[in-house]
N, C-alpha and C positions, 0 to 999 in steps of 0.2 A: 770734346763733347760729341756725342753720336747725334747725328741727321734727324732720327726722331725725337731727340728731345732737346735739341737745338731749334729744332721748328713749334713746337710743345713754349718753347722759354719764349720765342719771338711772337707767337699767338698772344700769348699773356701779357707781357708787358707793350705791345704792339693795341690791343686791346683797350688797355687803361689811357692810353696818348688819344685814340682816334674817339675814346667816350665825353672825355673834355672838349674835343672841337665838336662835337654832334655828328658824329659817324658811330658805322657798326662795321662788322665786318659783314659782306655778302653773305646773302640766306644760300648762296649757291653754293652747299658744303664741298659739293668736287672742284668746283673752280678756284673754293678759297683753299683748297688741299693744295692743290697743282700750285697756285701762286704761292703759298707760302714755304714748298719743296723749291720753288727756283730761288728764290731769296735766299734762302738757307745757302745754297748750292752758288750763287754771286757772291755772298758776304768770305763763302771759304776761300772762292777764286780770287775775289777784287779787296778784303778786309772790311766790306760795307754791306750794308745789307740793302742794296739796289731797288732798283724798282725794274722789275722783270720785265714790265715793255716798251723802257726808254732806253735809247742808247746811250753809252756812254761816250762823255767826248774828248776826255782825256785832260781837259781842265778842271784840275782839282776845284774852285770854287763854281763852275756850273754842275760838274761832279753832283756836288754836295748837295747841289738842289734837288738830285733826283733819287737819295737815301730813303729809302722805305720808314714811317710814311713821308710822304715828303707833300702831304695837306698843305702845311701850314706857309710853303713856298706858291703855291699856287692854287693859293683858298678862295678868292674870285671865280676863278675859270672851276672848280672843281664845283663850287654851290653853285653857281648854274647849272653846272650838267649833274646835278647831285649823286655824283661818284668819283672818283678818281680815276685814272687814263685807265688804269686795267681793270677797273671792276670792283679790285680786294675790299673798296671799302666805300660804300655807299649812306648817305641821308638814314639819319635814324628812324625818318619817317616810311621810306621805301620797304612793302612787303614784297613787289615785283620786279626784282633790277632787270630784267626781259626787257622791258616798258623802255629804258633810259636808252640814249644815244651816244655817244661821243660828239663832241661841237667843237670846231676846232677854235682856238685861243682867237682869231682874226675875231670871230662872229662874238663872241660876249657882249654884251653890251657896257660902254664906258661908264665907269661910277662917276655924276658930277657931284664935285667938291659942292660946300656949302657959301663956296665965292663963287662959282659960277652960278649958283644960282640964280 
């Protein structure tokens, strides 16, 4: 499958996954261009379609936690900072991802269970 419409297939169905946990993809059409040209370009290199700003560590099951999207592995830390590490894909509610930060996983705040309460 050709580059553009292997990025074209990963929009699409990449799309439908992030609409069900309450994401969009970024309104930043050239960032979400550029991120979803490296994904394409990892998935031909590595078999997986990556997430372009984390490194890989060579263990297959931390691996796997960083497969594009990979929301659903680190859905805490990402609805706080309501985006994901690179951007691609932000809070359904955000017209400005400018606005958002990166907060690193230390600083979240702890969910307390319903026993410590």
């Amino acid at each position: 499958m050709q580059k553009t419409n292997r990025k074209e297939f990963i929009r699409t169905w990449f799309a439908a996954v992030v609409d069900k946990l309450g994401y969009k993809f970024t309104p930043d059409v050239e960032m979400a261009e550029f991120l979803l040209e490296q994904i394409v370009l990892l998935e031909q290199r590595f078999g997986s379609p990556y997430c372009p700003c984390q490194a890989l560590t060579g263990n297959r099951a931390d691996d796997m936690k960083i497969v594009c999207p990979c929301i659903p592995y680190h859905r805490r830390h990402f609805d706080y900072m309501k985006q994901c590490w690179c951007g691609l894909y932000v809070h359904k509610d955000i017209v400005d991802p400018s606005m958002l930060r990166q907060i690193p996983a230390a600083e979240v705040p702890a969910v307390k269970l319903k026993s410590q309460a």
